[in-house]
Backbone as a ProteinNet text record, in pm:
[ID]
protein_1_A
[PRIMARY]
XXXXXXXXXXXXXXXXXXXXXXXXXXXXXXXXXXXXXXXXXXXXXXXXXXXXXXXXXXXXXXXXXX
[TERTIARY]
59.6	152.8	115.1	122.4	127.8	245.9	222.1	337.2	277.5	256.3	193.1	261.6	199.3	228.6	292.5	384.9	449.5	409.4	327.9	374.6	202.5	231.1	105.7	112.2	5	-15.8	-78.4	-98	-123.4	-215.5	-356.7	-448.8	-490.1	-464.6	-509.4	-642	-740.3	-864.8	-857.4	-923.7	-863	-963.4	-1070.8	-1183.1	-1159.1	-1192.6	-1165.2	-1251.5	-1236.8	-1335.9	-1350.2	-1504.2	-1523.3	-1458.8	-1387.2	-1276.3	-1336.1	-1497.4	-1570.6	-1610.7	-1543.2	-1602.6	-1532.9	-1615.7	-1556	-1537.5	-1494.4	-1456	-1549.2	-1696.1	-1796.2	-1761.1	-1789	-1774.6	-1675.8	-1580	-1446.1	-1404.8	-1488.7	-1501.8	-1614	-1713.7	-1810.4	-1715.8	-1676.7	-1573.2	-1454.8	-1383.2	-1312.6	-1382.6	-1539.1	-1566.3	-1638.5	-1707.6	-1790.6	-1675.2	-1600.1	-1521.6	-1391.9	-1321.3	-1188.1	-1185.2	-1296.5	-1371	-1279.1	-1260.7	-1151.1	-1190.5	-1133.4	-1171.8	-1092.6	-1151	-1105.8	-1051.2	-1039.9	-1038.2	-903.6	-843	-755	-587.7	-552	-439.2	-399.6	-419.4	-367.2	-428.9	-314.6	-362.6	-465.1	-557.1	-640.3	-610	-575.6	-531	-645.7	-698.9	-793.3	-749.2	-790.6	-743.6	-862.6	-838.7	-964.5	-959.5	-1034.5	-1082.7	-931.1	-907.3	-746.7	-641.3	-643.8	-502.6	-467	-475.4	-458.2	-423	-531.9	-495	-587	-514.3	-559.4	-554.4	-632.2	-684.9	-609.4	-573.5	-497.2	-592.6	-691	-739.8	-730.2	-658	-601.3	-668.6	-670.7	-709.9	-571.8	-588.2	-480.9	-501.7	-433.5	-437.4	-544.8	-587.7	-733.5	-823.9	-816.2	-917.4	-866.4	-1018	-940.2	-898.1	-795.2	-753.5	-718.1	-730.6	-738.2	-666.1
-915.9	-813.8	-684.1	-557.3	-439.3	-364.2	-243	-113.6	6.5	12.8	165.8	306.8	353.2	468.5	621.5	689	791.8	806.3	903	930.6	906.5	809.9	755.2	737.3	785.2	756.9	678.2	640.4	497.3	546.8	499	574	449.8	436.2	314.6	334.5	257.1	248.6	209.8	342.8	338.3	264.2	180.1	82.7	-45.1	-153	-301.5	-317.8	-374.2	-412.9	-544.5	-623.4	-755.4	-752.2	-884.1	-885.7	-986.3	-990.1	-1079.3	-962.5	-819.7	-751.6	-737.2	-702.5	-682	-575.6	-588.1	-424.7	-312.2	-309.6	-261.5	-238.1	-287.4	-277	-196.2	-212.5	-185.9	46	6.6	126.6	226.8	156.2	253.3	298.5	228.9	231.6	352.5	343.3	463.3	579.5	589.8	726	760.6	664.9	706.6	721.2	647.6	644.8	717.7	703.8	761	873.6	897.1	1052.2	1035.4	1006.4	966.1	944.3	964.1	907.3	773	642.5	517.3	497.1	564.2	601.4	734.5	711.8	831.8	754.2	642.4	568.7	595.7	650.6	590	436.3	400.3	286.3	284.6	170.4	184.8	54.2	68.5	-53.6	-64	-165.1	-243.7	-370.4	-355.7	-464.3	-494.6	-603.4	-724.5	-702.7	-701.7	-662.7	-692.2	-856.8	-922	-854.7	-818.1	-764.3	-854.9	-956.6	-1029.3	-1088.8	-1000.7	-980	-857.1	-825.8	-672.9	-728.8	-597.5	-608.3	-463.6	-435	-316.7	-333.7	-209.9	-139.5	-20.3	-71.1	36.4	0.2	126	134.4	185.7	54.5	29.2	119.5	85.5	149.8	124.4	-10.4	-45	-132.7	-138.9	-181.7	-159.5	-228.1	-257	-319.2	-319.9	-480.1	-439.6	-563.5	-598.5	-689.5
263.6	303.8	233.3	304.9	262.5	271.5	195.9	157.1	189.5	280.3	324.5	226.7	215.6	71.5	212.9	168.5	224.5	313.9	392.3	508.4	577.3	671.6	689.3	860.6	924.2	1072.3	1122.8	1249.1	1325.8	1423.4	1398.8	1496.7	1592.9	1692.8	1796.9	1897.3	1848.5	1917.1	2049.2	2110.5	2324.8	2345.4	2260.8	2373	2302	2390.1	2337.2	2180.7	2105.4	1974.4	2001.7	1955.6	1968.7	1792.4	1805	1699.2	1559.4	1622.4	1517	1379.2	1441.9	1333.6	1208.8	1071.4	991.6	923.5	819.6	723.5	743.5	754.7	728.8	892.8	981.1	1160.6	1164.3	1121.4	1156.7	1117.2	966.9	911.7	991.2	1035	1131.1	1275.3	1287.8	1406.1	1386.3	1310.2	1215.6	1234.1	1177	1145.1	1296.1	1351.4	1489	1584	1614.6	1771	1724.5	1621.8	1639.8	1543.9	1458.5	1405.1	1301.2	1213.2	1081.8	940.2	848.8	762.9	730.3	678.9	669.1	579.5	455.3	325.9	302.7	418.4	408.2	399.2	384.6	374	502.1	623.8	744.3	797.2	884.2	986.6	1088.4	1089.1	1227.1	1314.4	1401.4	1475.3	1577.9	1559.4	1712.1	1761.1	1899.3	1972.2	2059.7	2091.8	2204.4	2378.7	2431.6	2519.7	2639.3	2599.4	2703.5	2584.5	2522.7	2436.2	2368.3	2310.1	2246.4	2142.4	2073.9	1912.6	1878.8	1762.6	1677.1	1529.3	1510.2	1373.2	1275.1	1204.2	1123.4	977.4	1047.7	906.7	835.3	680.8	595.7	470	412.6	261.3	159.2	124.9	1.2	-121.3	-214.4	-346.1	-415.9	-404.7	-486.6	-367.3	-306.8	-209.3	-56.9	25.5	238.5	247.9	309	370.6	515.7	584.9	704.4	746.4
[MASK]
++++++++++++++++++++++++++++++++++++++++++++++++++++++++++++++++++

């Protein structure tokens, strides 16, 4: 479980992600497709091609989590 710190936004990736990716995938994804920094305490939400399931990548206080 997380605590998102003050005032934090929700950026949602408009193309499917193959959901095998990880932190490192996920963070290229951040800076190439949704032009961001990953490292900025907002949310990145991806989702799978049928909608299915998503992935929420944020940078915490001392590390990513996903």
């Amino acid at each position: 479980m997380f605590f998102p710190e003050g005032r934090v936004r929700v950026h949602l990736c408009g193309q499917p992600v193959d959901m095998r990716k990880s932190y490192d995938g996920l963070t290229a994804l951040t800076r190439s497709v949704l032009q961001q920094n990953p490292l900025s305490g907002h949310l990145f939400v991806f989702i799978n091609r049928r909608a299915t399931q998503m992935k929420i990548l944020y940078w915490g206080v001392s590390r990513m989590q996903a």
